[in-house]
C-alpha positions as CSV (number, residue, x, y, z in Angstrom):
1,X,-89.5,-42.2,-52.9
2,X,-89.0,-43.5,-49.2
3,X,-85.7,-44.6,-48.5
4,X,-84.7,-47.4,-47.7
5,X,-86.2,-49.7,-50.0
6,X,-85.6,-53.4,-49.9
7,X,-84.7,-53.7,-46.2
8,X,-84.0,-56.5,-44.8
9,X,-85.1,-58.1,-41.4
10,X,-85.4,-60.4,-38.6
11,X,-88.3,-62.9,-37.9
12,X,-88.8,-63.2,-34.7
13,X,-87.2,-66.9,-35.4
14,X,-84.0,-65.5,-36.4
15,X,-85.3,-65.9,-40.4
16,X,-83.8,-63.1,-42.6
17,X,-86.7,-61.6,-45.2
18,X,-86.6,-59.4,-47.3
19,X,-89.5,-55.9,-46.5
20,X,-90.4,-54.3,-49.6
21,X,-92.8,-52.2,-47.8
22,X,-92.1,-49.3,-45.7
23,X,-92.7,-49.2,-42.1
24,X,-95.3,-46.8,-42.1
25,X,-97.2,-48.1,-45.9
26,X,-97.5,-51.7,-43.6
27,X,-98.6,-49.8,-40.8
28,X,-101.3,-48.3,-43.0
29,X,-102.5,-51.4,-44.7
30,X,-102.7,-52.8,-41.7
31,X,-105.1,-50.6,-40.2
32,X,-106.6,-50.4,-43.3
33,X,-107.7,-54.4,-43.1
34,X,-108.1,-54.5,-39.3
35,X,-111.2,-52.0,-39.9
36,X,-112.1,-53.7,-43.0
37,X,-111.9,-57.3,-40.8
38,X,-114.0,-55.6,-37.9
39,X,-116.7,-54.2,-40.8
40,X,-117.0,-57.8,-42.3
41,X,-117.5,-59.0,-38.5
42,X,-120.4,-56.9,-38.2
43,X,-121.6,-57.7,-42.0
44,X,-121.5,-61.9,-40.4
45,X,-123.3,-60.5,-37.7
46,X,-126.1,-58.7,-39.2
47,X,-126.5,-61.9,-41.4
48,X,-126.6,-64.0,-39.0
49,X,-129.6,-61.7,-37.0
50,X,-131.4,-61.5,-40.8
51,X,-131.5,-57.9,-41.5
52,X,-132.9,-56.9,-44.6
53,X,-130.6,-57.9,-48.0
54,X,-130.4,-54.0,-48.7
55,X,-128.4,-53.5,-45.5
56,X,-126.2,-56.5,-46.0
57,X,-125.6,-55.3,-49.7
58,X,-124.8,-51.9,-48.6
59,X,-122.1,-53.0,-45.8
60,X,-120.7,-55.4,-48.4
61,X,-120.1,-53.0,-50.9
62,X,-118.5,-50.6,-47.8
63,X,-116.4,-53.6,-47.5
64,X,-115.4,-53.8,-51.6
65,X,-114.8,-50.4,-51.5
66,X,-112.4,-50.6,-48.8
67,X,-110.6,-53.5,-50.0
68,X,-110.1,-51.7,-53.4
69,X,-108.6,-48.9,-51.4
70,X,-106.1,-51.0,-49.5
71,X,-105.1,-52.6,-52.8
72,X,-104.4,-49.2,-54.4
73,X,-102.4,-48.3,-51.3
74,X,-100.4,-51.4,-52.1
75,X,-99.7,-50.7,-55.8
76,X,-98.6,-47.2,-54.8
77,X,-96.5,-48.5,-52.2
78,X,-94.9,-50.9,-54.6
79,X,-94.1,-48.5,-57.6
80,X,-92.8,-46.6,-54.6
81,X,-90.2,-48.8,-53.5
82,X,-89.7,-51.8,-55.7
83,X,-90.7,-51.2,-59.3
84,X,-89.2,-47.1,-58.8
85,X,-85.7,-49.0,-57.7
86,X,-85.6,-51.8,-60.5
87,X,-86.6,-48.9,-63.3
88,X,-83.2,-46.4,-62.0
89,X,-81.5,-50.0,-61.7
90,X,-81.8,-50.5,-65.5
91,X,-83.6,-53.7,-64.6
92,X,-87.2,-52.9,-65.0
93,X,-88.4,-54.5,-67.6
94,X,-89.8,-58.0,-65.6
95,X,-90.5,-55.8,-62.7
96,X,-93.3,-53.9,-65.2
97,X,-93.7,-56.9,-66.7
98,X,-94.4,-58.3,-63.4
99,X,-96.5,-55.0,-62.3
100,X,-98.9,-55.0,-65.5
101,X,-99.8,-58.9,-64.5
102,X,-101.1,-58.3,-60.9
103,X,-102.8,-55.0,-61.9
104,X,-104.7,-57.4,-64.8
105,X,-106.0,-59.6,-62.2
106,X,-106.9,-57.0,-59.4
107,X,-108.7,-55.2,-62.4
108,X,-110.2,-58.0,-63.6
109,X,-112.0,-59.5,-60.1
110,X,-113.1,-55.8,-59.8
């Protein structure tokens, strides 16, 4: 596990939040969507220039597949950090509870 976990931050209003992530797994799913934002661009654009429906299907399905990626990078990174630190804290039980209901309705609209 990467420590720290939890942090806690600045806005750059002055706001205090609480980062669950770490600075390099928001770094990476970052990335992650800017490519997967720039792909759908270019899906909008082929559309728009009415390329062939196998094309368009192809790219979207790139684009699926890459979403399904980012959101497996986010599950990882929260057993990681937040459900890793609530299970050693004795307190895990809504934290799973918590974990099993978002990976139902990721796996569901898969």
């Amino acid at each position: 596990m990467t420590e720290p976990t939890n942090l806690v931050t600045r806005t750059p209003t002055g706001d205090i939040i609480n980062v669950y992530l770490t600075p390099e797994m928001e770094k990476n799913l970052d990335a992650r969507l800017a490519r997967i934002e720039g792909h759908v661009r270019s899906v909008r654009r082929m559309l728009a220039e009415h390329q062939d429906c196998d094309s368009l299907l192809i790219q979207m399905a790139a684009v699926k597949a890459a979403m399904n990626q980012v959101i497996i990078k986010l599950l990882e990174g929260h057993i990681d950090t937040c459900v890793t630190e609530c299970v050693a804290d004795e307190t895990g039980a809504d934290t799973l509870a918590k974990l099993k209901k978002a990976m139902a309705i990721v796996l569901k609209s898969t």
